[in-house]
TORLO-986346 format. One record per atom (N, C-alpha, C): atom name; x, y, z. Coordinates in steps of 0.1 Angstrom, whole numbers, plus 2048, in hexadecimal, padded with zeros to 3 digits. Example, Ala and Ser with C-alpha at 12.3 -4.5 7.8 and 13.67 -1.06 7.14 Angstrom:
residues 2
{atomo->N, u->884, v->7C7, w->84E}
{atomo->CA, u->87B, v->7D3, w->84E}
{atomo->C, u->884, v->7DF, w->84E}
{atomo->N, u->880, v->7EA, w->847}
{atomo->CA, u->889, v->7F5, w->847}
{atomo->C, u->881, v->800, w->84F}
This chain:
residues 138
{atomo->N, u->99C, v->988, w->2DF}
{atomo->CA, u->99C, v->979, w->2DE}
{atomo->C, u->98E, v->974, w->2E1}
{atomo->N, u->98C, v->968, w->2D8}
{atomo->CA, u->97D, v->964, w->2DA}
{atomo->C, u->97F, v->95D, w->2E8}
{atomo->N, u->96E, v->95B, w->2EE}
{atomo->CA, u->96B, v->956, w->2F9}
{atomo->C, u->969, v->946, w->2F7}
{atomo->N, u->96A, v->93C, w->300}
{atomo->CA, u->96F, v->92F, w->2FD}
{atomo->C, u->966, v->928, w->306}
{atomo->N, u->95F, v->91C, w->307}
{atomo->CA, u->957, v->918, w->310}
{atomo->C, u->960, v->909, w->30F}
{atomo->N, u->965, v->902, w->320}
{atomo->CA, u->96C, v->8F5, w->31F}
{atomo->C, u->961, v->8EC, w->326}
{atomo->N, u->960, v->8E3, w->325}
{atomo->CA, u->952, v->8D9, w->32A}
{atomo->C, u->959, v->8CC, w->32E}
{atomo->N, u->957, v->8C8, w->33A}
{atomo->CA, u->95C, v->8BB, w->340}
{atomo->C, u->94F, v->8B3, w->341}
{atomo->N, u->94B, v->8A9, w->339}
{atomo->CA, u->93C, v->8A4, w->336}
{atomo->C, u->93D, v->897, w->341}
{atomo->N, u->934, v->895, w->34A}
{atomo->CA, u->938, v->889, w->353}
{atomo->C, u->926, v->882, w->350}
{atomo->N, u->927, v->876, w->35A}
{atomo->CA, u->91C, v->870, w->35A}
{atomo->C, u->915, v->879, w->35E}
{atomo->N, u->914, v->87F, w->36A}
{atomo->CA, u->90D, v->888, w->377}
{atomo->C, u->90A, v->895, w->374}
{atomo->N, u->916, v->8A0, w->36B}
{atomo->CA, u->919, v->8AA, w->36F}
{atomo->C, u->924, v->8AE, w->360}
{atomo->N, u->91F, v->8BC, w->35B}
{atomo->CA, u->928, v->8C0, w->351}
{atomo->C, u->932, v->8CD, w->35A}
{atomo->N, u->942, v->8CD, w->35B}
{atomo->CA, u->944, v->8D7, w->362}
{atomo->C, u->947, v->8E2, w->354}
{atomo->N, u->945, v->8F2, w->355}
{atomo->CA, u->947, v->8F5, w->34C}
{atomo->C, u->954, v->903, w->353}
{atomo->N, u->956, v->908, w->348}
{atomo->CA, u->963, v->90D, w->349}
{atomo->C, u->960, v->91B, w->33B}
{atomo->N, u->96A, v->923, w->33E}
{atomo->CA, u->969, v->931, w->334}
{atomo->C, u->974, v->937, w->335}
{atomo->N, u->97A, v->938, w->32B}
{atomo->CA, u->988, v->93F, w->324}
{atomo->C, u->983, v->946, w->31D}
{atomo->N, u->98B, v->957, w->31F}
{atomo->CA, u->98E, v->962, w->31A}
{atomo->C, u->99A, v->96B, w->31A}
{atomo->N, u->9A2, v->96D, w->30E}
{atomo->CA, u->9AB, v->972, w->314}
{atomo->C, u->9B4, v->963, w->31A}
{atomo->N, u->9BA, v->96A, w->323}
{atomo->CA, u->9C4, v->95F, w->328}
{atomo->C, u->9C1, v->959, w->338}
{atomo->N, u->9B5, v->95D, w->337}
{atomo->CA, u->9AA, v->95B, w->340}
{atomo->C, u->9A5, v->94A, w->340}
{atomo->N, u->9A8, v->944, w->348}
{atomo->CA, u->99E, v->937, w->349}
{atomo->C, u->997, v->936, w->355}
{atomo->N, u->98D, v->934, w->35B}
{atomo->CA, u->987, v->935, w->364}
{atomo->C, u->97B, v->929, w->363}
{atomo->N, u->974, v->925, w->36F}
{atomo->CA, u->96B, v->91C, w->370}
{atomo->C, u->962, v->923, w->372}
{atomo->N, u->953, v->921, w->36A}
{atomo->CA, u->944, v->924, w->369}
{atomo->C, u->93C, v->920, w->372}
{atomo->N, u->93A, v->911, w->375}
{atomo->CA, u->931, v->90C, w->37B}
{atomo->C, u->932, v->8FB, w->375}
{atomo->N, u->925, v->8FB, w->379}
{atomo->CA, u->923, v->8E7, w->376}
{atomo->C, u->910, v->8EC, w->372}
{atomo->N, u->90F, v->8DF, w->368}
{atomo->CA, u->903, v->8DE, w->366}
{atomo->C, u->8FB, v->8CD, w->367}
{atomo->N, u->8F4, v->8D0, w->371}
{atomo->CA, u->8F3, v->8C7, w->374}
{atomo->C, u->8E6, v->8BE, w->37B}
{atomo->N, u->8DD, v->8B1, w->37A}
{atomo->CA, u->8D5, v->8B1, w->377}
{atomo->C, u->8CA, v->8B3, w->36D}
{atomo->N, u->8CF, v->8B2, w->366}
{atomo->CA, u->8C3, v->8B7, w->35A}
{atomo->C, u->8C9, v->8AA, w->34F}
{atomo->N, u->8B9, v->8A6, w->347}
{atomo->CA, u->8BE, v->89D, w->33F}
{atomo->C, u->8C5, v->8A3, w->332}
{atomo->N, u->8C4, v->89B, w->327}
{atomo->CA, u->8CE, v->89E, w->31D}
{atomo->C, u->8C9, v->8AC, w->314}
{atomo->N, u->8BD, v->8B0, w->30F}
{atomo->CA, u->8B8, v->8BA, w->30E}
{atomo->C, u->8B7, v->8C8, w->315}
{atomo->N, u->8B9, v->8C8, w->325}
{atomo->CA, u->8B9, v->8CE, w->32B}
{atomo->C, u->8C8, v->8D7, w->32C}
{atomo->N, u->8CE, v->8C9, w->32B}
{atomo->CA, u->8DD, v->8CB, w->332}
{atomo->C, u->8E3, v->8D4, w->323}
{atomo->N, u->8E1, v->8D1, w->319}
{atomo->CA, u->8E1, v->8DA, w->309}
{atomo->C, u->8D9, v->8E3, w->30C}
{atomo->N, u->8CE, v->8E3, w->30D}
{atomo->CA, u->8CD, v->8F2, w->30E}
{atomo->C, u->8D3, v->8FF, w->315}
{atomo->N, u->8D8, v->8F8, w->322}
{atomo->CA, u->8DE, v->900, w->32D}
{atomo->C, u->8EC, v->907, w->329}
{atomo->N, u->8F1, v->8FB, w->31F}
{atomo->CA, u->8FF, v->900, w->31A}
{atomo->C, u->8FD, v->90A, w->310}
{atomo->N, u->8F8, v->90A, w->303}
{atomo->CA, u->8EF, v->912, w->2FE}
{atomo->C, u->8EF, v->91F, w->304}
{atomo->N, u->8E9, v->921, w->30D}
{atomo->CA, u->8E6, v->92C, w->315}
{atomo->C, u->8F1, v->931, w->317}
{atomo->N, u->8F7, v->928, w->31E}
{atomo->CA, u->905, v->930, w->322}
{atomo->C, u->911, v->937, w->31A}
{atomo->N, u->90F, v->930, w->30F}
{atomo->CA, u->914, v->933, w->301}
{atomo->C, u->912, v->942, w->2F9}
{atomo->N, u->904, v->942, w->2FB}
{atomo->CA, u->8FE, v->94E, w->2F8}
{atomo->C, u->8FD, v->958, w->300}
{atomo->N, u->8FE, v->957, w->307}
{atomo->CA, u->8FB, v->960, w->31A}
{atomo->C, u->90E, v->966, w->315}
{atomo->N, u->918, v->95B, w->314}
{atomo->CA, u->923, v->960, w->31A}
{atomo->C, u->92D, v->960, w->307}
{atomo->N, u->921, v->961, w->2FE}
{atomo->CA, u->928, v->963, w->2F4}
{atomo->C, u->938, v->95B, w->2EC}
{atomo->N, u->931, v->94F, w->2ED}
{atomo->CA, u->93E, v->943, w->2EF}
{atomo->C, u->940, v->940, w->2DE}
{atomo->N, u->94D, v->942, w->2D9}
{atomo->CA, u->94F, v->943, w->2CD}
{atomo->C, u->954, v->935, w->2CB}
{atomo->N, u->957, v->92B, w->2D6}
{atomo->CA, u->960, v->91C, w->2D3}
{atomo->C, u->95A, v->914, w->2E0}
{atomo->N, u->95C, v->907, w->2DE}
{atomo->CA, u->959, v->8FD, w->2EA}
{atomo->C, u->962, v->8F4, w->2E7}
{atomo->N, u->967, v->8F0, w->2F4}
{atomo->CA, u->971, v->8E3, w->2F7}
{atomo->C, u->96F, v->8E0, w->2FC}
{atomo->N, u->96B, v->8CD, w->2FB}
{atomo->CA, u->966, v->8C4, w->300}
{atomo->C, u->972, v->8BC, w->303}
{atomo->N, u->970, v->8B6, w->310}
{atomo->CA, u->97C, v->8AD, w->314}
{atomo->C, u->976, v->89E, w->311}
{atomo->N, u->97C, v->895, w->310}
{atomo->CA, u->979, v->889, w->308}
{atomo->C, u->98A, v->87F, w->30F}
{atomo->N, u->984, v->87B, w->314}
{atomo->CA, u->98F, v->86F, w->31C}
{atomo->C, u->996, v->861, w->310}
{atomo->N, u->9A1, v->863, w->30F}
{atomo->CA, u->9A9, v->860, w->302}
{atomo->C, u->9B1, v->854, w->306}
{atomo->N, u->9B3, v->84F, w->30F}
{atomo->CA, u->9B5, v->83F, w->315}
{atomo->C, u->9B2, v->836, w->311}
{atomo->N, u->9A9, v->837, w->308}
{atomo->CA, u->99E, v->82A, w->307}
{atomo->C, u->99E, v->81D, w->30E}
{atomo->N, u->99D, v->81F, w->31B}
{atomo->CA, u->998, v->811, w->31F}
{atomo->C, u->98A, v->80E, w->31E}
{atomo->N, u->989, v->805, w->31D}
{atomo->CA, u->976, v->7FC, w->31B}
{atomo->C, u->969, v->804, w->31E}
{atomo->N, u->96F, v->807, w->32E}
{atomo->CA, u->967, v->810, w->336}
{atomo->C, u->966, v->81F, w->333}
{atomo->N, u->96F, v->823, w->329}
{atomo->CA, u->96D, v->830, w->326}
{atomo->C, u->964, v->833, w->319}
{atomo->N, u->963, v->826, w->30E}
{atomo->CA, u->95E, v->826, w->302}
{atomo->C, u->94F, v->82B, w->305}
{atomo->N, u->948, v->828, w->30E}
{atomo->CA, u->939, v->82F, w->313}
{atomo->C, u->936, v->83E, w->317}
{atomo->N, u->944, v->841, w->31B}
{atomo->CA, u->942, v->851, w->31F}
{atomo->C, u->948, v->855, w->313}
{atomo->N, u->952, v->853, w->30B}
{atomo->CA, u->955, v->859, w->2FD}
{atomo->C, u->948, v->85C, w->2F4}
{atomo->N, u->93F, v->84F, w->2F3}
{atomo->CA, u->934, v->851, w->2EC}
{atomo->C, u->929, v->858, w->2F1}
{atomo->N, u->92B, v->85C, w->2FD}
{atomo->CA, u->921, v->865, w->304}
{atomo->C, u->921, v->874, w->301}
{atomo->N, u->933, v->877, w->304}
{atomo->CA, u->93A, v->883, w->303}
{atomo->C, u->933, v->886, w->2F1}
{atomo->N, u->938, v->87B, w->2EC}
{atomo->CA, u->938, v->881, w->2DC}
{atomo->C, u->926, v->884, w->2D5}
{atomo->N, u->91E, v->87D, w->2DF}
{atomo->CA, u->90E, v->87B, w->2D8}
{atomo->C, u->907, v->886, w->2E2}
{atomo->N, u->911, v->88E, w->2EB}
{atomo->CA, u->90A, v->89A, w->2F5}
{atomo->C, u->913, v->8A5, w->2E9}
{atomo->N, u->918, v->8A7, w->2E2}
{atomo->CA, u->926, v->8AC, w->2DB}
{atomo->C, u->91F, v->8B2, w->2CA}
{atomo->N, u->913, v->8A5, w->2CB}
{atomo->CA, u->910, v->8A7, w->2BC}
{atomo->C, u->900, v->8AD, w->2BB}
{atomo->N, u->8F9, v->8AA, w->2CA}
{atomo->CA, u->8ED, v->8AF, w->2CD}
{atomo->C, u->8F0, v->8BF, w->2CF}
{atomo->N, u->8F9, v->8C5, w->2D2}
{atomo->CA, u->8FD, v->8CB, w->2DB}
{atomo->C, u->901, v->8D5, w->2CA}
{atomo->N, u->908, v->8CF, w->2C2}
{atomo->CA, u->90C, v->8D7, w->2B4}
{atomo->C, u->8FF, v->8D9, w->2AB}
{atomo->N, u->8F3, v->8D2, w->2B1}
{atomo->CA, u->8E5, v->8D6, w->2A8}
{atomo->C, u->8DE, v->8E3, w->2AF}
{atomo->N, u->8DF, v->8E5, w->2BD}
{atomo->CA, u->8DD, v->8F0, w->2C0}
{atomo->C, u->8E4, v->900, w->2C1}
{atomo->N, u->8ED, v->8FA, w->2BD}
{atomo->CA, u->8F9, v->909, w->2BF}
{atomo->C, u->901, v->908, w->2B2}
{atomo->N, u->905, v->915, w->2AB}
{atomo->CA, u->911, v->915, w->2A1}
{atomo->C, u->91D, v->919, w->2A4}
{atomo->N, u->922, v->913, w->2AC}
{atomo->CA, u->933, v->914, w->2B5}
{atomo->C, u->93A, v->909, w->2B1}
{atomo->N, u->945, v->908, w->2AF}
{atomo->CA, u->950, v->901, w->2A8}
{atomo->C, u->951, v->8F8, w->2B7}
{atomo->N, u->952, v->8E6, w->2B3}
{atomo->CA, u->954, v->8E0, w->2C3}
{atomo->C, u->961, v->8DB, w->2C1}
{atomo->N, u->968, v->8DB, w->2C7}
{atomo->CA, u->978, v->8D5, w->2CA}
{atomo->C, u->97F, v->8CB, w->2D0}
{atomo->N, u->97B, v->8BE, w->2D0}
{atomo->CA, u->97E, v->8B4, w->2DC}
{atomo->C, u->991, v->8B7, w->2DE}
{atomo->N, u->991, v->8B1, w->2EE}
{atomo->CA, u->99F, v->8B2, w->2ED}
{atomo->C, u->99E, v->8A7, w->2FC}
{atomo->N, u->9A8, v->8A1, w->2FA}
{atomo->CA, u->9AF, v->898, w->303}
{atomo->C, u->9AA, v->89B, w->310}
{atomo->N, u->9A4, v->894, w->319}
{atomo->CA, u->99E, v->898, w->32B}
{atomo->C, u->9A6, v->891, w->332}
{atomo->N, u->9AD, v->885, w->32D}
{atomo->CA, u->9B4, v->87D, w->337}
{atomo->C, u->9BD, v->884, w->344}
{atomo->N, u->9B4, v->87A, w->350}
{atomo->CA, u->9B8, v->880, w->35E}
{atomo->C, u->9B8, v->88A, w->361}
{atomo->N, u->9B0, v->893, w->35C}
{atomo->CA, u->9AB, v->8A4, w->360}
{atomo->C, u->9A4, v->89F, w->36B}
{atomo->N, u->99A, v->897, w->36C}
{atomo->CA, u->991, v->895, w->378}
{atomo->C, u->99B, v->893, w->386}
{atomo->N, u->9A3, v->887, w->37D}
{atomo->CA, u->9AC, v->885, w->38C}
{atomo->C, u->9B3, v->890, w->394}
{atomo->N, u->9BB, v->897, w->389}
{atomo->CA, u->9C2, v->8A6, w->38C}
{atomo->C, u->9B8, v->8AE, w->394}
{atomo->N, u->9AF, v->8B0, w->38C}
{atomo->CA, u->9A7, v->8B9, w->398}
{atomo->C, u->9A7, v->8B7, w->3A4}
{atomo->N, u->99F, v->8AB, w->3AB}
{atomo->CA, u->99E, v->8A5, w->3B1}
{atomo->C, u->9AC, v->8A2, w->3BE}
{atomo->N, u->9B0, v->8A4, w->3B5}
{atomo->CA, u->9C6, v->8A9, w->3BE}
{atomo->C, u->9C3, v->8B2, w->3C3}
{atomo->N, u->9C4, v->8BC, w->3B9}
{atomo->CA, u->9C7, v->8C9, w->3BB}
{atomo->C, u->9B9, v->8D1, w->3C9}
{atomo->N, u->9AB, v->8C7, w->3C8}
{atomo->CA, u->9A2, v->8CC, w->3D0}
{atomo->C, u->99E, v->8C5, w->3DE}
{atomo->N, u->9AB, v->8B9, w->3DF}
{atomo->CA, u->9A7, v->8AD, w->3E8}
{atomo->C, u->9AB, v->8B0, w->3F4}
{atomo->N, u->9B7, v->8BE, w->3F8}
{atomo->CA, u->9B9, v->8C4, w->405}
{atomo->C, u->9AC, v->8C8, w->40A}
{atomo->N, u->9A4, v->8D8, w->404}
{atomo->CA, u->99F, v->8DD, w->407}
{atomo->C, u->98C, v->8DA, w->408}
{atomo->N, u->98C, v->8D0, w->404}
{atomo->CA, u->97D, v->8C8, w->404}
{atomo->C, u->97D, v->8BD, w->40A}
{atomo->N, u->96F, v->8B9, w->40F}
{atomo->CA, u->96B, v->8AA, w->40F}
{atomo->C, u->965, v->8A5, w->403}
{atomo->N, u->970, v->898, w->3FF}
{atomo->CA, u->96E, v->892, w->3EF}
{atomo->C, u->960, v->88C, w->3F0}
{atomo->N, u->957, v->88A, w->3FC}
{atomo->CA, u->94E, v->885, w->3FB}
{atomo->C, u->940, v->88C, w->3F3}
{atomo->N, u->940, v->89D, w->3F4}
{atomo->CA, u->937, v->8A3, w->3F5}
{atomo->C, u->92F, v->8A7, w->3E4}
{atomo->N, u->925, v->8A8, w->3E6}
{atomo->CA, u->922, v->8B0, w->3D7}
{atomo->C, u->92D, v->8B8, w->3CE}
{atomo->N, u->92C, v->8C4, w->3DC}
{atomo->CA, u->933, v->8CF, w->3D5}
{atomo->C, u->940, v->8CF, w->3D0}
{atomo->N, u->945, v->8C4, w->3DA}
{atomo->CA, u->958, v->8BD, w->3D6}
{atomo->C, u->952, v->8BB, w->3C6}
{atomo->N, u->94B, v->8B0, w->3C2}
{atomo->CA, u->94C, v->8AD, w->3B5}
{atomo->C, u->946, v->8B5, w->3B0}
{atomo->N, u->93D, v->8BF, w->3B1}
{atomo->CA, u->93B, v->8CC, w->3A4}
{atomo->C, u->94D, v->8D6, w->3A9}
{atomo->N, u->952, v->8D6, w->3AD}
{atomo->CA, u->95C, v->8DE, w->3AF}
{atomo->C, u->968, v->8D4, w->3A8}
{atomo->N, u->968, v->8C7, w->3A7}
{atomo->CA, u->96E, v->8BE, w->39D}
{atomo->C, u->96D, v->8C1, w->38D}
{atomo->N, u->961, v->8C2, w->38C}
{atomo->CA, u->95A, v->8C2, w->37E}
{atomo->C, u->95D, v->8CE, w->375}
{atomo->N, u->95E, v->8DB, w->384}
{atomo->CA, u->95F, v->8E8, w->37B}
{atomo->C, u->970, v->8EA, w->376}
{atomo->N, u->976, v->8E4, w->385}
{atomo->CA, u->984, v->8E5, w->385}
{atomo->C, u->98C, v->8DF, w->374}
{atomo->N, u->987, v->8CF, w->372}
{atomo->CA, u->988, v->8C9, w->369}
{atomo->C, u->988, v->8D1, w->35E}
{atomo->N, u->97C, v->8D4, w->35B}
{atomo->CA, u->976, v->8E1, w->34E}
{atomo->C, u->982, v->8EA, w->350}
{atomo->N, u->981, v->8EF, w->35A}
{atomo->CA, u->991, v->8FB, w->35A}
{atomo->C, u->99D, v->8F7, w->355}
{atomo->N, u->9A2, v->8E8, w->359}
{atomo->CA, u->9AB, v->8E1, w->354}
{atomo->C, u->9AC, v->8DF, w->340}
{atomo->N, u->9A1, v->8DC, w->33F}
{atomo->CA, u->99F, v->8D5, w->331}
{atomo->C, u->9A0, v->8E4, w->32B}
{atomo->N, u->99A, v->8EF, w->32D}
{atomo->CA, u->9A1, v->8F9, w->322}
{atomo->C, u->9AB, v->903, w->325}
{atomo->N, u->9AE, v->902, w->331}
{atomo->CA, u->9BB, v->904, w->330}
{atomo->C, u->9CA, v->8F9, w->32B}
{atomo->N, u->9C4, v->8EB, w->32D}
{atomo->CA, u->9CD, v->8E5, w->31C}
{atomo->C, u->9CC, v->8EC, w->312}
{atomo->N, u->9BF, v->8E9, w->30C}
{atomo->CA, u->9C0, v->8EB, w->2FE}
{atomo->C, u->9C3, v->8FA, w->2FA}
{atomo->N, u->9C4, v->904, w->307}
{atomo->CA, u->9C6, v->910, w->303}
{atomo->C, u->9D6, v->910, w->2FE}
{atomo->N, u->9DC, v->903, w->30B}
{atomo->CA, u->9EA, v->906, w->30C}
{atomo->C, u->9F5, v->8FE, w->2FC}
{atomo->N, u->9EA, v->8F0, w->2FB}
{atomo->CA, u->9EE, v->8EB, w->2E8}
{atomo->C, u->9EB, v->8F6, w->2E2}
{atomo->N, u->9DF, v->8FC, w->2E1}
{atomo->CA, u->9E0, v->907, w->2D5}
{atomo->C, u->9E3, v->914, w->2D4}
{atomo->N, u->9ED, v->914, w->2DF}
{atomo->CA, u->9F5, v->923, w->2E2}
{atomo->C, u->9EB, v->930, w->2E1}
{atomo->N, u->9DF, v->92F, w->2E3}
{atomo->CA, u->9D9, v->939, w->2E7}
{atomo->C, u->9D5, v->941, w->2F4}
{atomo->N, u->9E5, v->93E, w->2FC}
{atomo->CA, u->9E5, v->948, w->307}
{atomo->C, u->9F1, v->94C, w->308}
């Protein structure tokens, strides 16, 4: 089974995620780096871990306030397809952040960095393990 990279793209912080197999697991966050940087790093990771697909989460609500991060998601989405030849796959993000965020709000302080890079990766985990579970590839 090909290897899958899932990307939870935020203002701050991309959390990223990697399926193999029936494997989903969380990578890391990338973070800090401007828009060049932050492409290249994925890039890397792509190639480093041999990523045959990417799934981008893309928040499908459309309220007002989300029309700015859709156009973000989709213009980091298309920079991002000039550097790499990997097939990209948006899929529905709605309330992954929140879910995480659930599921991590025992064991952390919601205040800290690391809570929200551990949000971000969580999310990514979320978002391809959806799209793994629509496209019955597990």
């Amino acid at each position: 089974m090909k290897k899958i990279l899932g990307l939870d793209i935020g203002d701050a912080r991309i959390g990223v995620a990697i399926a193999e197999k029936k494997l989903v697991a969380p990578y890391g966050v990338v973070s800090g780096l401007n828009l060049q940087a932050a492409i290249a790093e994925i890039a890397k990771i792509c190639r480093g871990e041999q990523i045959q697909e990417i799934i981008i989460g893309v928040p499908q609500n459309r309220q007002e306030k989300d029309t700015f991060q859709i156009d973000k998601i989709h213009s980091f989405a298309r920079e991002l397809s000039k550097n790499i030849q990997i097939p990209i796959i948006y899929i529905d993000e709605t309330l992954t952040s929140k879910e995480a965020e659930r599921l991590l709000a025992r064991s952390q302080d919601k205040k800290t960095k690391k809570f929200k890079e551990e949000v971000d990766k969580l999310s990514a985990e979320l978002i391809l393990g959806q799209y793994l579970e629509k496209s019955h590839k597990v």
